[in-house]
N, C-alpha and C positions, 0 to 999 in steps of 0.2 A: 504494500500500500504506500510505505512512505521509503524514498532513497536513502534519507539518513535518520538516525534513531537516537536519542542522547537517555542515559539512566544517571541519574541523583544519589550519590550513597550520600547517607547520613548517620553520625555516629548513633549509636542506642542510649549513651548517658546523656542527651539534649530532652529536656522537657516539650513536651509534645507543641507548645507556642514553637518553642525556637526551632524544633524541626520544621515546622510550618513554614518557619519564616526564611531559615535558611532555604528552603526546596524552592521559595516564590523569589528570593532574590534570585537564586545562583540560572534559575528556567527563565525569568524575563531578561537576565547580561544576557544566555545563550541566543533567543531567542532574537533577541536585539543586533546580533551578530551578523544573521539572517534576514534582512528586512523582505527583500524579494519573495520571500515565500510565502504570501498573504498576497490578496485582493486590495489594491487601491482604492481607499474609502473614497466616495467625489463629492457627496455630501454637502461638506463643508469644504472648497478649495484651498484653505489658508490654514486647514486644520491638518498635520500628519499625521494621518492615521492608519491603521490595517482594519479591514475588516475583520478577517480571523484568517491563523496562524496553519496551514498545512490543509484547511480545507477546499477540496477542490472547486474551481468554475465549474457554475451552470448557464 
């Protein structure tokens, strides 16, 4: 389905907030690395946005 695949280790002594938080920083750096790979919002012209990340045009 998708070319490339990323996986997240998090240590087990992190309290379940800071897994959280680490998993949502470390997927939107990666994520942000990759702009192309989302649907250009047109919305808003002035606004940068993706629609969403990996899924496909219809």
């Amino acid at each position: 389905m998708f070319e490339t695949k990323v996986a997240i280790l998090v240590l087990d002594d992190l309290a379940v907030w800071q897994k959280l938080n680490v998993t949502a920083f470390l997927a939107t750096g990666i994520a942000g690395l990759a702009p192309d790979d989302g649907e250009r919002s047109e919305r808003r012209p002035d606004h940068l946005g993706w629609r969403s990340l990996g899924r496909a045009a219809s």
